[in-house]
C-alpha positions in Angstrom: -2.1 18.5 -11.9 -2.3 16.5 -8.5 0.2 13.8 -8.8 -0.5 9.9 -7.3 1.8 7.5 -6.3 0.1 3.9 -6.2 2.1 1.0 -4.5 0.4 -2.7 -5.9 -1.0 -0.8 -8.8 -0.9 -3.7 -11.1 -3.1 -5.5 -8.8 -6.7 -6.1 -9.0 -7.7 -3.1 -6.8 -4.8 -0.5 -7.2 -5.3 -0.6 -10.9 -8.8 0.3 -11.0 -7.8 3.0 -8.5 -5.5 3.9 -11.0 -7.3 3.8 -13.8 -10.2 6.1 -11.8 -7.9 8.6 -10.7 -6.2 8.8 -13.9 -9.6 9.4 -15.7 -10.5 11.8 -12.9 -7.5 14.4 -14.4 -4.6 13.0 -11.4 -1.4 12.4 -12.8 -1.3 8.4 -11.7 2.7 6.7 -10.8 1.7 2.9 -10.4 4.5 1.1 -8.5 4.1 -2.6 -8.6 7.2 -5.5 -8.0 4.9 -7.8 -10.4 5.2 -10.5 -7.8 4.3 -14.4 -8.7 1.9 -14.7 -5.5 -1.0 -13.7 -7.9 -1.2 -14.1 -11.6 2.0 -12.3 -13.1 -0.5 -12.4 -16.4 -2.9 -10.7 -14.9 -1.3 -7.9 -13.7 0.5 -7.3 -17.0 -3.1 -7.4 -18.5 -4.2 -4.8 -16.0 -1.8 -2.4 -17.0 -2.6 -3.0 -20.3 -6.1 -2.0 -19.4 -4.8 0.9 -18.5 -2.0 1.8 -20.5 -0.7 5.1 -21.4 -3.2 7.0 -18.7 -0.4 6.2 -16.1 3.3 6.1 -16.1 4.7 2.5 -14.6 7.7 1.7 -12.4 9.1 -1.2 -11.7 9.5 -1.7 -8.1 10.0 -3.2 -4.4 8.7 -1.6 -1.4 11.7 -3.6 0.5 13.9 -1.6 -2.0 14.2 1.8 0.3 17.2 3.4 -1.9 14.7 3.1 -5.2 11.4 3.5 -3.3 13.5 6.6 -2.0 14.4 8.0 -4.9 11.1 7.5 -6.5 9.2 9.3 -3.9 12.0 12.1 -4.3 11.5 12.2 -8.6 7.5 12.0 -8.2 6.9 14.3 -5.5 4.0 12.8 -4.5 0.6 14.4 -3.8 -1.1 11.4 -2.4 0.2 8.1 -1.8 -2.5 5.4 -2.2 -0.5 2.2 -0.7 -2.2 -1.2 -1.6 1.4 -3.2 -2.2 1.3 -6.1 0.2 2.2 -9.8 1.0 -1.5 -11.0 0.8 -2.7 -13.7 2.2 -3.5 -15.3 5.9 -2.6 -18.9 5.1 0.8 -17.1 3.4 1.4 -15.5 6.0 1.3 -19.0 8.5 4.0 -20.4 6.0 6.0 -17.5 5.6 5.8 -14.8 8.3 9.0 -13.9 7.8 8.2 -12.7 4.2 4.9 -11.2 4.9 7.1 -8.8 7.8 9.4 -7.7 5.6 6.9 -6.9 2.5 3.9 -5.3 4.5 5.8 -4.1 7.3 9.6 -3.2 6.2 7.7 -2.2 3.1 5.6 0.4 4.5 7.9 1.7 6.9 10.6 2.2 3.6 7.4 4.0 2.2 6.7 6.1 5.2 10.1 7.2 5.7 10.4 8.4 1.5 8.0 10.6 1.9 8.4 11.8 6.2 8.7 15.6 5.1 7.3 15.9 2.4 4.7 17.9 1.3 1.9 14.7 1.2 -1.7 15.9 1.5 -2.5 12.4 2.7 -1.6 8.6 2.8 -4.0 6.0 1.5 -3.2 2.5 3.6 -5.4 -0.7 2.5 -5.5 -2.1 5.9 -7.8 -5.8 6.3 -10.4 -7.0 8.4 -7.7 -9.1 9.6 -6.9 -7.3 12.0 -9.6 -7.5 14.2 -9.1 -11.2 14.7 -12.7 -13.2 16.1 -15.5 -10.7 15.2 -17.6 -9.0 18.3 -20.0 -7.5 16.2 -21.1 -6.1 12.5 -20.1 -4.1 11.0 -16.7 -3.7 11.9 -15.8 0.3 13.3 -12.8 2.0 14.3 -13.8 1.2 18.0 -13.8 -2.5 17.1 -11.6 -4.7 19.4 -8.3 -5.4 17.7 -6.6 -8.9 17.9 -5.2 -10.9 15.1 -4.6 -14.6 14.7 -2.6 -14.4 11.8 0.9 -12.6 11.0 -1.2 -11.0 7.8 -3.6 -9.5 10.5 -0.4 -8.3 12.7 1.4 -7.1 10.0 -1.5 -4.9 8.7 -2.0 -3.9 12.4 1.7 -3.1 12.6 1.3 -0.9 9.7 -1.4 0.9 10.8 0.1 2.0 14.5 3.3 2.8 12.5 0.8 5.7 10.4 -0.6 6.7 13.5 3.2 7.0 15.1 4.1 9.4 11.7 0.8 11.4 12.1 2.3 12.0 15.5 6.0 12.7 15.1 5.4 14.7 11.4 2.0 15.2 10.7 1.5 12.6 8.3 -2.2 13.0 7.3 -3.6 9.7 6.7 -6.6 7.1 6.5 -7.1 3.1 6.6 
């Protein structure tokens, strides 16, 4: 059985991932730090929802021992990454914050699995990126430039996948 790791998993999105991959026959890992920036509630509900289909940790991205020796108990298949510091007008008040959680973050989750055996990296990325739109819909050829530190951190975060896919293979989409 194909195993998935899925960072944010309590959230609104990575728990119906979750709960779709775990009906689908994957064995599902959701990692979530049950942050306060969105309901704590909520998130306990969604796992809930989901219950015994996946197994839950516990767990900060920032944390790179644990998200280290995580990666190295799971073994990953797939890593489906949706654990961020949402939001733009966050971000403006605490850029600091949003750097270490969607940047330090990823690259502790990049590094825990650089080597392994990963048949490919999920990364929820954001229109933010892109900054003023030049036209719809957005493509990969789309002009990047964000006004935000969300929109550079997810930019960030996406050169840093394309620097892994380069130095180790690291296959990858977002």
């Amino acid at each position: 059985m194909e195993k998935v790791l899925v960072t944010g998993g309590a959230g609104f999105i990575g728990s119906h991932v979750s709960e779709e991959l775990s009906g689908k026959g994957y064995r599902v890992y959701v990692m979530d730090n049950i942050d306060s920036y969105y309901s704590q509630e909520i998130k306990r509900k969604n796992l809930r929802d989901i219950g015994e289909r996946v197994t839950f940790i516990k767990a900060d991205i920032t944390d790179y021992p644990k998200i280290k020796g995580i990666v190295d108990e799971i073994d990953p298949d797939y890593v489906i990454h949706e654990a961020a510091q949402a939001g733009v007008i966050e971000s403006i008040k605490n850029p600091h914050k949003t750097d270490m959680v969607n940047i330090q973050g990823t690259l502790n989750l990049l590094e825990a699995v650089r080597g392994k055996k990963l048949r490919k990296f999920v990364f929820a990325s954001s229109s933010s990126v892109y900054g003023p739109v030049k036209y719809l819909p957005f493509d990969e050829n789309h002009p990047t430039n964000p006004i935000s530190p969300y929109g550079v951190s997810k930019l960030a975060c996406e050169n840093y996948l394309r620097i892994y896919s380069r130095m180790c293979g690291l296959r990858y989409v977002a």
